[in-house]
Backbone as CSV, one residue per row, in Angstrom:
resi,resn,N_x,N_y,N_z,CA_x,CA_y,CA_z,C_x,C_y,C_z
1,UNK,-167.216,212.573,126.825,-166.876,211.284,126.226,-168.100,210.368,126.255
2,UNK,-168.140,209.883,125.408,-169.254,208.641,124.986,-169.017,207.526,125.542
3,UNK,-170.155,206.436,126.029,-169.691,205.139,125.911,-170.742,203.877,124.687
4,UNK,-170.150,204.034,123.946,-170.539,203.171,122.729,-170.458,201.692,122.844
5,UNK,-172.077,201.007,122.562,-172.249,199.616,122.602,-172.622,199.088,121.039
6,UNK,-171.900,198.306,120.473,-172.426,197.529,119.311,-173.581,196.833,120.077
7,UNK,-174.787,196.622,119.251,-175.908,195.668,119.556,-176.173,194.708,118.281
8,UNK,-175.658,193.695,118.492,-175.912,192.747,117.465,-177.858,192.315,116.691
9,UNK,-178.084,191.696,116.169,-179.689,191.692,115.409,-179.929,191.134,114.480
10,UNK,-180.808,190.468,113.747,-181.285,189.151,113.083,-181.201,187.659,114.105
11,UNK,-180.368,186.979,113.203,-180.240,185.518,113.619,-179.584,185.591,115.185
12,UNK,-178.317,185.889,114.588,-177.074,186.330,115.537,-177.681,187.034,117.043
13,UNK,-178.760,187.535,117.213,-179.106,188.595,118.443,-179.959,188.754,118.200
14,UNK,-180.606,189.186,117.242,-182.281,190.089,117.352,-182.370,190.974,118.888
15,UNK,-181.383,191.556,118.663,-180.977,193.110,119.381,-181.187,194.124,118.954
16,UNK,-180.887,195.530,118.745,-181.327,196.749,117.802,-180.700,196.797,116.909
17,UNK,-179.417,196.223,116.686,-178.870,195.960,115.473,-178.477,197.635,114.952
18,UNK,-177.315,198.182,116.107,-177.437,199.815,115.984,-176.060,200.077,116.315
19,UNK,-175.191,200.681,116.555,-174.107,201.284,117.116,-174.766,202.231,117.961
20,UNK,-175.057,201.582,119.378,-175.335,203.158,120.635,-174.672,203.361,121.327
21,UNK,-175.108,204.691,121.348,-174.349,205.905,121.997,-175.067,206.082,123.682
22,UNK,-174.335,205.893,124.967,-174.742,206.659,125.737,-173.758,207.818,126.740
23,UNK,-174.391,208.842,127.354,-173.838,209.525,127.914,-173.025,209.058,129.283
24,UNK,-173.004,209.630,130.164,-171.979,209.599,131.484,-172.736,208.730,132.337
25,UNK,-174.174,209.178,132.267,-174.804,208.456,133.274,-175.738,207.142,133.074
26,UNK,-175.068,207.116,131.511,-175.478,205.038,130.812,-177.158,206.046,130.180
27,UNK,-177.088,206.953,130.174,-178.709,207.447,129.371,-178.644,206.989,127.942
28,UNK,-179.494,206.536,126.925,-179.262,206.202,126.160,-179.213,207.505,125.178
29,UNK,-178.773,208.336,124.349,-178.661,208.812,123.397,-179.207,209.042,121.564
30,UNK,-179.284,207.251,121.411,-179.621,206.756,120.900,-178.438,206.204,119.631
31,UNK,-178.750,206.150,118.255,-177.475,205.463,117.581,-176.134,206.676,117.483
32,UNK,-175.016,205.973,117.632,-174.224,207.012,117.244,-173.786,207.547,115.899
33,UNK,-174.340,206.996,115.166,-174.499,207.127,113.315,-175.349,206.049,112.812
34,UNK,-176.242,207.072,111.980,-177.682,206.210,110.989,-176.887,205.552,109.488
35,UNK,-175.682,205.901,109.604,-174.918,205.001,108.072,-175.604,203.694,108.145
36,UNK,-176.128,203.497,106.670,-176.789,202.233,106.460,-175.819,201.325,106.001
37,UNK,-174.376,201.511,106.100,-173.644,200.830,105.673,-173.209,199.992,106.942
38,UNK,-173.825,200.281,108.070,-173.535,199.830,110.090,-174.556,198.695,110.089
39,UNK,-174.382,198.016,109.682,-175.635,196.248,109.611,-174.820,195.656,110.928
40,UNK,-176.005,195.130,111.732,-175.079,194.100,112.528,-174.131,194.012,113.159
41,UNK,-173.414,195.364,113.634,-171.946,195.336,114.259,-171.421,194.808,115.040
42,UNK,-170.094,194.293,115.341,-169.647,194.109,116.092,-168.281,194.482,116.984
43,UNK,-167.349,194.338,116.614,-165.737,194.667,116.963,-165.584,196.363,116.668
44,UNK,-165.408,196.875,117.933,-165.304,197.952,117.841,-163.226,198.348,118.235
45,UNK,-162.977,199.569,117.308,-161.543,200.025,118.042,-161.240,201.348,117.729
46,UNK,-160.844,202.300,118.904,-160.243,203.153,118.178,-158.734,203.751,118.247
47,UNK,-158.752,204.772,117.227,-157.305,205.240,117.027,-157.315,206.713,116.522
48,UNK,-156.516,207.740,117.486,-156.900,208.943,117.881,-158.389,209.723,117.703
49,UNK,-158.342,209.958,116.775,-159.841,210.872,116.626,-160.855,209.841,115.710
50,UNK,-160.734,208.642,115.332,-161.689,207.471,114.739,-161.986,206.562,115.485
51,UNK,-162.973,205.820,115.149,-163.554,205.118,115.671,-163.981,204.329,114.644
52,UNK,-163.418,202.819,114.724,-163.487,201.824,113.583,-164.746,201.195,114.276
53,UNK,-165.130,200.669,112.919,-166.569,199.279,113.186,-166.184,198.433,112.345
54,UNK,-166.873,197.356,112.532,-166.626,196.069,112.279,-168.271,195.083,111.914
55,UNK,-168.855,195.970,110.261,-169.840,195.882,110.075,-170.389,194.238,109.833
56,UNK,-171.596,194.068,109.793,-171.520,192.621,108.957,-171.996,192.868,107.987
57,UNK,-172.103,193.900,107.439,-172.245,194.310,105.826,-170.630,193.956,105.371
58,UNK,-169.845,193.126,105.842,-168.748,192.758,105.493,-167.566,193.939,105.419
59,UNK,-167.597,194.768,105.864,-166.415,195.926,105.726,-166.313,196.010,107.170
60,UNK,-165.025,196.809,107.356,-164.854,198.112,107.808,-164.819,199.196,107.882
61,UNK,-165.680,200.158,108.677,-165.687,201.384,108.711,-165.228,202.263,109.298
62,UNK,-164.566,203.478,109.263,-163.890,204.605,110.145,-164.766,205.770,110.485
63,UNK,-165.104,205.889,111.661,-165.952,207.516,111.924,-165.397,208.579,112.727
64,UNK,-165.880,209.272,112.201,-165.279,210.514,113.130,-166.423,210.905,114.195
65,UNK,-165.708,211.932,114.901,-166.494,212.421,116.124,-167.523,212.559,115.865
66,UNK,-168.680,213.051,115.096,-169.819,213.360,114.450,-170.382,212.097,113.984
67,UNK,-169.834,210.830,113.966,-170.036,209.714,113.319,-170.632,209.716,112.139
68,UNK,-169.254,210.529,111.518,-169.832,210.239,109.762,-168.960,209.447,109.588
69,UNK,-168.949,208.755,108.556,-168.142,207.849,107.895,-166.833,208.286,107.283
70,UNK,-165.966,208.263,107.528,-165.175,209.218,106.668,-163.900,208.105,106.042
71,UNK,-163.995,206.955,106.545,-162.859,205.684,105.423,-164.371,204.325,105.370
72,UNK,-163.976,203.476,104.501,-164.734,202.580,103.873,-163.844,201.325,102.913
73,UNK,-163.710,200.492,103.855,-162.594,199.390,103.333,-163.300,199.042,102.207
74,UNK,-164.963,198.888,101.807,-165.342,198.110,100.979,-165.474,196.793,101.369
75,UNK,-166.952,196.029,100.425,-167.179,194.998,100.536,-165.824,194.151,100.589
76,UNK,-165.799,193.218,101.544,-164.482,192.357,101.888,-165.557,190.883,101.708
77,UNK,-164.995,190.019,100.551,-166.011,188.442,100.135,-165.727,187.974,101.114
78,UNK,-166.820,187.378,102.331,-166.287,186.623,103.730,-165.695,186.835,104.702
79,UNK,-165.729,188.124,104.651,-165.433,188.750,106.256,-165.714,188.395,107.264
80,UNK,-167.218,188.433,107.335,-168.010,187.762,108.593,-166.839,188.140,109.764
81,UNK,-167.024,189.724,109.956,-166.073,189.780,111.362,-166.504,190.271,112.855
82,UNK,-165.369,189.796,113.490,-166.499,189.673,115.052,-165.455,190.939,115.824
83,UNK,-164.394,190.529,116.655,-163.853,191.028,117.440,-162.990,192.369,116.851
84,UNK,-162.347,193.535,116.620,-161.270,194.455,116.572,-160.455,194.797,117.495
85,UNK,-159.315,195.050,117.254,-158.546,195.964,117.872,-157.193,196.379,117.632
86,UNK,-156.301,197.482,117.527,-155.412,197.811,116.974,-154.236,196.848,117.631
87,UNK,-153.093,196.923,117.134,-151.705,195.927,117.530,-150.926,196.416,116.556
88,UNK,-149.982,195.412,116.618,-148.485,195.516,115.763,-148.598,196.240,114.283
89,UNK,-147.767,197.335,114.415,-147.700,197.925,113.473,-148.551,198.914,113.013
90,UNK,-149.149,199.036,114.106,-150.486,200.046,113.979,-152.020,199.590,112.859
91,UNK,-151.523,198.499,113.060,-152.710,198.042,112.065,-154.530,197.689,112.750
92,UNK,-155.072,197.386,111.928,-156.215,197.640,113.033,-156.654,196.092,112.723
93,UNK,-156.696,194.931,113.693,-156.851,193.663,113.379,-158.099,193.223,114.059
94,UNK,-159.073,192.400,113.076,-160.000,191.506,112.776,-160.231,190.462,113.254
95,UNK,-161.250,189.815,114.200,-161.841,188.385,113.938,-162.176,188.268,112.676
96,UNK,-162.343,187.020,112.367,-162.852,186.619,111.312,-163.421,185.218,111.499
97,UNK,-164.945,185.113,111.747,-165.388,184.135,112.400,-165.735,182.929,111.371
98,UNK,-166.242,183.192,110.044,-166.351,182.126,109.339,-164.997,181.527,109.025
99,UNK,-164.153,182.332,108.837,-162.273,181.829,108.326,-161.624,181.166,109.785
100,UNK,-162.349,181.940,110.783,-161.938,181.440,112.342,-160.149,181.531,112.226
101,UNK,-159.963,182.921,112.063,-158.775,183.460,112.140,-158.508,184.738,112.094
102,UNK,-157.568,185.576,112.188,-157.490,187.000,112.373,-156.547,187.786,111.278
103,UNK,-156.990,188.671,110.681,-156.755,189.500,109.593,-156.398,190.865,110.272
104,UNK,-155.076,191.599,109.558,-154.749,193.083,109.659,-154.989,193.634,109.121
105,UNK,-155.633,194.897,109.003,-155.852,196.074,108.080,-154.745,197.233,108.173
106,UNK,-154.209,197.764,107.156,-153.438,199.026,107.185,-154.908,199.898,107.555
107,UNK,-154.630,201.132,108.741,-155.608,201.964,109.291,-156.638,202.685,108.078
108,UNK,-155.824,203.474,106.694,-156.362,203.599,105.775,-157.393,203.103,105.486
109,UNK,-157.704,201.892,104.998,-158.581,200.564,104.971,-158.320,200.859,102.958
110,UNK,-157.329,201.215,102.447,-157.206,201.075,101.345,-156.326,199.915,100.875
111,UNK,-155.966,199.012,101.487,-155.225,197.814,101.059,-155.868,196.286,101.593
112,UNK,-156.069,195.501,100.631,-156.411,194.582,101.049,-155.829,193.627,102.479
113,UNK,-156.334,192.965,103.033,-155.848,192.906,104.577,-155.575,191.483,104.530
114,UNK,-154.290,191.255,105.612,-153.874,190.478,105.308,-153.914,189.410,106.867
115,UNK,-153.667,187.847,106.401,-154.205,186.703,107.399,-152.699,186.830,108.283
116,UNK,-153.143,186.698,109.578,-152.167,186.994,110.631,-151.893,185.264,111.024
117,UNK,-152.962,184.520,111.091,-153.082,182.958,111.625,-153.902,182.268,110.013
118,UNK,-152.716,181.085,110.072,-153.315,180.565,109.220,-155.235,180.044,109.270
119,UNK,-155.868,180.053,108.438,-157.530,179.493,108.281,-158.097,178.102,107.942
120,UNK,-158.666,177.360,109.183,-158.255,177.980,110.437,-157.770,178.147,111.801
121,UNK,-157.663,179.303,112.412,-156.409,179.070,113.603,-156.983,178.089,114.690
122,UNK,-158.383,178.199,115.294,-159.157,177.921,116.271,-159.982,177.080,115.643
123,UNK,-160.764,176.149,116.450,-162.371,176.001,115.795,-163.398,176.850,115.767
124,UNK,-163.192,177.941,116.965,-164.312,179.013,116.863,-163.617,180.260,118.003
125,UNK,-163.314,181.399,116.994,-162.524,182.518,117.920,-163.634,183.094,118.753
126,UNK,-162.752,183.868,120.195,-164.488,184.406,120.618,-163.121,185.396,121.463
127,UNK,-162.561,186.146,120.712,-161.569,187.286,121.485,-160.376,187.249,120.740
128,UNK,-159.846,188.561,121.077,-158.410,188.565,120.713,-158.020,189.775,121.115
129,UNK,-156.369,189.587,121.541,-156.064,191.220,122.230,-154.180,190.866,121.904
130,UNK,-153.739,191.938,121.996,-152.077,191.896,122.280,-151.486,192.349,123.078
131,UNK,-150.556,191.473,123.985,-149.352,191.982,124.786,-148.683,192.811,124.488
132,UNK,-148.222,193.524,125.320,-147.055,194.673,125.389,-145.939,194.292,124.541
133,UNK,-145.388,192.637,125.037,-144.364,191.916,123.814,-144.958,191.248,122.827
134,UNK,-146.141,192.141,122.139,-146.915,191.560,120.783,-147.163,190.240,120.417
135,UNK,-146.939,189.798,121.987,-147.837,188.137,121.680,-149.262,188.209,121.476
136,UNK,-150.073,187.278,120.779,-151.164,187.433,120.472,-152.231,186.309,120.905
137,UNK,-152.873,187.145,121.670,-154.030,186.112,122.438,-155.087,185.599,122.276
138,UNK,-155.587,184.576,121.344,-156.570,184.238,120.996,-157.220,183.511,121.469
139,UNK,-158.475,183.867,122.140,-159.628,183.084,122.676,-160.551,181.743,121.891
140,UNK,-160.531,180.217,121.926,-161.425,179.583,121.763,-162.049,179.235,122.292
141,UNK,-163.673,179.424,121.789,-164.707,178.909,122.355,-166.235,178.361,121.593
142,UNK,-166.887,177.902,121.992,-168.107,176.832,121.490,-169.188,177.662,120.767
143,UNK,-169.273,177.532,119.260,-169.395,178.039,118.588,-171.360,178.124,118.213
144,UNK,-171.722,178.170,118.344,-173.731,178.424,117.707,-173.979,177.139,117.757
145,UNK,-173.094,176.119,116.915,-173.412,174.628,116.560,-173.414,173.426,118.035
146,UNK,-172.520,174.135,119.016,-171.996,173.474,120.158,-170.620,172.889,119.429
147,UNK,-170.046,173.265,118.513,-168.601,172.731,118.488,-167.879,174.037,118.747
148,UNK,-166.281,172.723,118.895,-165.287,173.754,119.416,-164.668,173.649,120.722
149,UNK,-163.909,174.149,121.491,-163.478,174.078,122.757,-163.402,175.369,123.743
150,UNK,-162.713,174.997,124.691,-162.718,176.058,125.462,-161.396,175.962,125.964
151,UNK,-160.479,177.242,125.311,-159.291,177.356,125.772,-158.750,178.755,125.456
152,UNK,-157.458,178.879,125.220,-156.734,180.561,125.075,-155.405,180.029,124.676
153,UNK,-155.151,180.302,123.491,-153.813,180.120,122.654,-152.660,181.769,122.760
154,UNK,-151.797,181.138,123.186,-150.950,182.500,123.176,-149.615,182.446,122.059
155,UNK,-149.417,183.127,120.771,-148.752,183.414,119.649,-147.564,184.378,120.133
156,UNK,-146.522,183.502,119.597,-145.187,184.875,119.362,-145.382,185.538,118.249
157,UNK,-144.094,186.802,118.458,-143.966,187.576,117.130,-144.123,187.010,116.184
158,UNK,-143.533,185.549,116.230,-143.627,184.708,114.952,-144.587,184.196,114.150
159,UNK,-145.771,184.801,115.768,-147.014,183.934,115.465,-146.790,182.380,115.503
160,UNK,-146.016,181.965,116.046,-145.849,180.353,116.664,-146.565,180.231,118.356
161,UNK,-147.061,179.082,118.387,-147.813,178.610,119.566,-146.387,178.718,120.484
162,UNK,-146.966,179.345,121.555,-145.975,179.464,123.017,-146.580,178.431,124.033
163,UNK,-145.497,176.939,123.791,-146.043,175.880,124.307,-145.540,176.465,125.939
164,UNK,-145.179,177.416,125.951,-145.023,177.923,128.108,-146.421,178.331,128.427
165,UNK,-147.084,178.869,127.516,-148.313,179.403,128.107,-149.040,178.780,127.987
166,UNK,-149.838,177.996,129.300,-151.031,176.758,128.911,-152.523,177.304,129.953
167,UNK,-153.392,177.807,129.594,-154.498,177.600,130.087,-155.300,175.948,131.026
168,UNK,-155.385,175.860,132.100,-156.063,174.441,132.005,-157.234,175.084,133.271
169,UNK,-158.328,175.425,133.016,-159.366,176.089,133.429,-160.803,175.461,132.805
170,UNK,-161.110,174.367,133.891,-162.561,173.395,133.589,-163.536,174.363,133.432
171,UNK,-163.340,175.734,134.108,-164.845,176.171,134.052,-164.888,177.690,132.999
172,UNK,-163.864,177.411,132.426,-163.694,178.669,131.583,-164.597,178.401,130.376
173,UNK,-165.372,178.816,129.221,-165.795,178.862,128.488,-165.828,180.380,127.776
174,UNK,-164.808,181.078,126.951,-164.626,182.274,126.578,-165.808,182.604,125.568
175,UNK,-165.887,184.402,125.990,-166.424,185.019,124.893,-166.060,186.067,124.528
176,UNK,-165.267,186.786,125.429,-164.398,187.972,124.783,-163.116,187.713,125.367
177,UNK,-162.113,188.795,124.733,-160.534,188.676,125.656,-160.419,189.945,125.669
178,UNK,-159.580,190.731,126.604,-158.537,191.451,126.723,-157.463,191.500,127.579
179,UNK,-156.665,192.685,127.316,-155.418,192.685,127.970,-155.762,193.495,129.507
180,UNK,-155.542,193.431,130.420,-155.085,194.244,131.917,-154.428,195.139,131.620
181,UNK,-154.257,196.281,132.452,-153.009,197.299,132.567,-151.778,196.661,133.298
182,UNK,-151.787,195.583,134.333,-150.752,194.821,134.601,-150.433,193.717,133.741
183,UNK,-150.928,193.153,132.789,-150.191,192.974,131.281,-151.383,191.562,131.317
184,UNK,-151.945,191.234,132.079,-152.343,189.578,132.443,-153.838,189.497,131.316
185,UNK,-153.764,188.351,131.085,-155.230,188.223,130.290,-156.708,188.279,130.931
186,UNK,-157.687,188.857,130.344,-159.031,189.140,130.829,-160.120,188.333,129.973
187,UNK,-160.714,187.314,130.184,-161.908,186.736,129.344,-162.970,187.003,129.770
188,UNK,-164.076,187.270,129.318,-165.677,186.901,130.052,-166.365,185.889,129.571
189,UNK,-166.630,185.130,130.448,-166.797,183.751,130.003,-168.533,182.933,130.578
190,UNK,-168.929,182.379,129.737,-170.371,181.796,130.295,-170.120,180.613,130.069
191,UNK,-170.413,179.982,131.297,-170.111,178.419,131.464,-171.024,177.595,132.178
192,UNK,-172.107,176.531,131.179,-171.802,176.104,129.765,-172.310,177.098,129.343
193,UNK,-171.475,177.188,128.039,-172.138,178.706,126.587,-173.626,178.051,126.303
194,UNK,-174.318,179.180,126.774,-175.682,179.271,126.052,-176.884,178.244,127.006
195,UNK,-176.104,177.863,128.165,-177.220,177.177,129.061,-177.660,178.602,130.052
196,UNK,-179.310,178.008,130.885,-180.008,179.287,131.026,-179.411,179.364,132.344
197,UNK,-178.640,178.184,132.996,-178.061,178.293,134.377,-176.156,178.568,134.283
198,UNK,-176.127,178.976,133.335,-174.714,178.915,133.032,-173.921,180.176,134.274
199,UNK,-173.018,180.199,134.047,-172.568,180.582,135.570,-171.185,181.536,134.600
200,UNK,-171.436,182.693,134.937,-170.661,184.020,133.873,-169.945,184.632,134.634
201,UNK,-168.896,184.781,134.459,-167.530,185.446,134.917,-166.628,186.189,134.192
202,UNK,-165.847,187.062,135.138,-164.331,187.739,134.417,-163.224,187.056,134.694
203,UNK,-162.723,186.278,133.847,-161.458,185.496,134.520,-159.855,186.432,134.003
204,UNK,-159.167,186.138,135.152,-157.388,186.424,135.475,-156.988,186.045,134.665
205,UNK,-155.725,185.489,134.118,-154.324,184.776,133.699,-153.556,185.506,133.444
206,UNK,-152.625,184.704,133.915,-151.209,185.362,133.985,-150.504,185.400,132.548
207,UNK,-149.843,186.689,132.547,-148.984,186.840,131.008,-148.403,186.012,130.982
208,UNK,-147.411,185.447,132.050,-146.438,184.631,132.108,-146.839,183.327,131.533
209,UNK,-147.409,182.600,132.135,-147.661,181.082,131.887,-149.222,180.635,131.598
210,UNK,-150.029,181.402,131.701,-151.595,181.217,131.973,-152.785,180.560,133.202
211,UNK,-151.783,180.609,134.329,-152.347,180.199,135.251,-153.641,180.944,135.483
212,UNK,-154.701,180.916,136.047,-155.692,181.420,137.080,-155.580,182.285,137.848
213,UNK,-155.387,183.771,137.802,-155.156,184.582,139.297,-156.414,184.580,139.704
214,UNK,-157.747,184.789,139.250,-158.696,185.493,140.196,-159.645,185.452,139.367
215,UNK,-160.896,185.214,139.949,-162.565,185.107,139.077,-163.231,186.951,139.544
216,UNK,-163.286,187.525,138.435,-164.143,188.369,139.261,-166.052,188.532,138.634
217,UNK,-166.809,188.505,139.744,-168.247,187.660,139.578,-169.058,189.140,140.006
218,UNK,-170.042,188.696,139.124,-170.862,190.443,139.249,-171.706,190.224,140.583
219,UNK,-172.379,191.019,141.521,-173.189,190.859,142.544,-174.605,190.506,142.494
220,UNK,-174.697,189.944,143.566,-176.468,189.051,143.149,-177.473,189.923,142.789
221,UNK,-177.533,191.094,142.412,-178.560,192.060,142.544,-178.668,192.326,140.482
222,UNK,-177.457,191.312,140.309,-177.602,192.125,138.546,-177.967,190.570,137.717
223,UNK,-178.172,190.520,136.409,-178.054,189.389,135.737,-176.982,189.308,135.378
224,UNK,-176.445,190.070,134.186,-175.224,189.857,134.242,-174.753,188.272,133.223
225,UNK,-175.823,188.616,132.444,-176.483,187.426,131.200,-175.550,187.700,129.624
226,UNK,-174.831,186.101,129.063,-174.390,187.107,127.855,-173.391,187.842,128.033
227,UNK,-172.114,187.477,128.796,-171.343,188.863,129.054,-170.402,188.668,127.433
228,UNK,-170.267,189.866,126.864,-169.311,189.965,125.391,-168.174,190.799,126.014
229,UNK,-168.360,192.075,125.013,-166.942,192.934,124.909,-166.817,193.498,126.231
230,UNK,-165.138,193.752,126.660,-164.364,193.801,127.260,-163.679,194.974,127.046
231,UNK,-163.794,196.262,128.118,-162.881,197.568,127.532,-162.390,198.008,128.816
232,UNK,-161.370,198.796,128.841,-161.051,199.840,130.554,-161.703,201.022,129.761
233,UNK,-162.112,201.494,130.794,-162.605,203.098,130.914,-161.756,204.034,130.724
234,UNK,-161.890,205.049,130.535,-160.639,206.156,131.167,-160.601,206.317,132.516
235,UNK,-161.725,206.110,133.302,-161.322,206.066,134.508,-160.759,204.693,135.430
236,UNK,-160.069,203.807,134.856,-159.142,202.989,134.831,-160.398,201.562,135.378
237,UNK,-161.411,201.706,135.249,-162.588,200.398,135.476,-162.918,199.690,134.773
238,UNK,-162.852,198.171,134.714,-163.363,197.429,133.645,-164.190,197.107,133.405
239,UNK,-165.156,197.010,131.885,-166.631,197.985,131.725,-166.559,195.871,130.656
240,UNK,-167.550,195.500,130.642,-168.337,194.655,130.187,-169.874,194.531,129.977
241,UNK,-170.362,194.641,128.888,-171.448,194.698,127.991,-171.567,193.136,128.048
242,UNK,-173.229,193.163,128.445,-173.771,191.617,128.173,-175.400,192.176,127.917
243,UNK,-175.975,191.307,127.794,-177.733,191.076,127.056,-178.336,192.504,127.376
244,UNK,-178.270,192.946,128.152,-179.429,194.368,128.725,-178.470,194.835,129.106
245,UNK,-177.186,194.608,129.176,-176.497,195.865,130.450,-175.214,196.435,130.025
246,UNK,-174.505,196.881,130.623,-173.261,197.235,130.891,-172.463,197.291,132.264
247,UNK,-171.890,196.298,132.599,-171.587,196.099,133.960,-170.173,196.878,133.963
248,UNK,-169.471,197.540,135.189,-168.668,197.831,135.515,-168.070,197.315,136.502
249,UNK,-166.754,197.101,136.679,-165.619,196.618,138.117,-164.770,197.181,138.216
250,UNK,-164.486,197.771,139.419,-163.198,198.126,140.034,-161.781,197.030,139.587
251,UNK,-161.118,196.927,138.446,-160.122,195.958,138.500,-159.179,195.703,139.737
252,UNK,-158.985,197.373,140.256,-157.843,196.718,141.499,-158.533,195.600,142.393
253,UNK,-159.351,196.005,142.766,-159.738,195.028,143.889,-160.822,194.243,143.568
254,UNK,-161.114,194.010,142.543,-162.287,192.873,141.735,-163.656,192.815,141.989
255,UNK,-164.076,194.079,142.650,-164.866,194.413,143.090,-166.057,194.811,142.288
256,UNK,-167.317,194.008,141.805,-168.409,194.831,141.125,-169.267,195.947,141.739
257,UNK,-169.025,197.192,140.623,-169.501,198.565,141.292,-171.369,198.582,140.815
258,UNK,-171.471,197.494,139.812,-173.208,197.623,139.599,-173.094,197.630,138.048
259,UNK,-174.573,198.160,137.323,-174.684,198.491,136.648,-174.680,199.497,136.014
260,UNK,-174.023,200.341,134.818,-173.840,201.485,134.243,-174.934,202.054,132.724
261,UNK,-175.485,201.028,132.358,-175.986,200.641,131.247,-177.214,199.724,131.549
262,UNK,-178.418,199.744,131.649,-179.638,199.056,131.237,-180.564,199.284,130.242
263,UNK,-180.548,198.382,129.107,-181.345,198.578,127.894,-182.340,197.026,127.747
264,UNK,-183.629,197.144,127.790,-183.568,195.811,127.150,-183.340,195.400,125.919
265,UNK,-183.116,194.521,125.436,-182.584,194.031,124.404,-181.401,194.111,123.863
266,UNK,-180.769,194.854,124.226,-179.345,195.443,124.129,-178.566,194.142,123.186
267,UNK,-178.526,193.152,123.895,-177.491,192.314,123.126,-176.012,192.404,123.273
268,UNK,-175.348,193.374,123.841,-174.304,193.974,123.851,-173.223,192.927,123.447
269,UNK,-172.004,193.875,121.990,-171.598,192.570,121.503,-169.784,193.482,121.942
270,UNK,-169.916,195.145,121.693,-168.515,195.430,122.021,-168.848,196.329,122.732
271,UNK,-167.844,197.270,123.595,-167.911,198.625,124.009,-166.630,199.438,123.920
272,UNK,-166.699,200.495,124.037,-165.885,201.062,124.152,-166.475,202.958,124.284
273,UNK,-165.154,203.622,124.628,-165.297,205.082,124.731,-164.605,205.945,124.003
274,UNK,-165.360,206.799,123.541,-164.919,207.765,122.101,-165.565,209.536,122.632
């Protein structure tokens, strides 16, 4: 099994601007497909034997094990998309950072895709994941310009705001989300976004209401700069990609196990394993 990092590049990162591939022991490999249609990636997801991207050549793409291309949503006008990941209905759903709202794709990628939150939902999305009861968790946070806020909106089926679930966390500043295996929300957050003393974490909340369970903080020996995407392992550890690295934690006990991944320049914007 692979562990695959989007590296963002140009404006956005001036990273390698690559989809990489590394082995077991974080060696680099190098890209996991030369498709010139892979500009800029970001939001990675997969679903059985594919592996979606989330180009900024404005599409989506599907690869197979070999990382050929084998689906191609086509140019999408204004995509500009950041985060992926599959949910309700098996669809495979979108950031969408200029619309600053989230779009579904049928897996195919042959139907035009459709707006889940009206545009737009946030001032500036920076995550999104779904509950077990298909509530939908959307991360805001402070956008390139310094606008925007710092909070976490939680959606019913209905996609209506669940005024029970309230975030109130001074030092949170999100940049990715996901879900726990005990159902609770996961952000990685740099606080303030984009200062050189900013102070970067994995934060708790509860499914229930959004309280605070627990900060978990990487050990003084790493940077740990830039933390983005948010994945579990197969071996049940939670793996976070930031500027040069790939950090790993023990979730049960919040424990940072080190680094798994050192690249410079990396940029790291998603991860995941294929």
């Amino acid at each position: 099994m692979l562990l695959l990092v989007t590296s963002a590049s140009g404006v956005n990162g001036a990273g390698h601007g690559k989809l990489l591939a590394f082995n077991e022991l974080g060696e680099l490999l190098g890209p996991f497909s030369e498709d010139t249609r892979i500009i800029d990636p970001r939001g990675l997801g997969v679903e059985g034997a594919l592996l979606f991207v989330n180009s900024g050549s404005d599409r989506i793409l599907a690869l197979n094990g070999k990382g050929v291309v084998v689906r191609d949503s086509g140019t999408i006008v204004g995509l500009n998309p950041g985060g992926g990941n599959f949910g309700p209905g098996g669809r495979y759903y979108v950031g969408l950072r200029t619309a600053r709202t989230v779009m579904a794709l049928v897996p195919t990628l042959d139907r035009p895709g459709e707006l889940v939150l009206p545009s737009p939902a946030v001032p500036f999305p920076r995550g999104f994941a779904f509950g077990n009861d298909s509530t939908l968790y959307l991360a805001s946070g402070i956008g390139p310009n310094g606008d925007g806020d710092n909070t976490i909106l939680a959606f019913d089926r209905e996609r209506r705001i669940k005024s029970s679930w309230k975030v109130d966390d001074p030092e949170l500043s999100p940049l990715d989300l996901a879900i726990a295996p005990n159902g609770n929300v996961l952000v990685s957050s740099e606080h303030p976004f984009g200062a050189s003393d900013a102070t970067t974490t994995i934060r708790e909340y509860d499914q229930k209401d959004g309280h605070l369970v627990r900060v978990l903080t990487p050990d003084r020996e790493t940077g740990f700069r830039k933390p983005r995407g948010l994945r579990f392992g197969p071996d049940g550890n939670l793996y976070c990609v930031s500027q040069d690295e790939v950090m790993v934690f023990d979730f049960a006990n919040g424990k940072c196990l080190g680094t798994v991944v050192s690249l410079a320049g990396l940029n790291g914007q998603a991860v995941t394993f294929f």
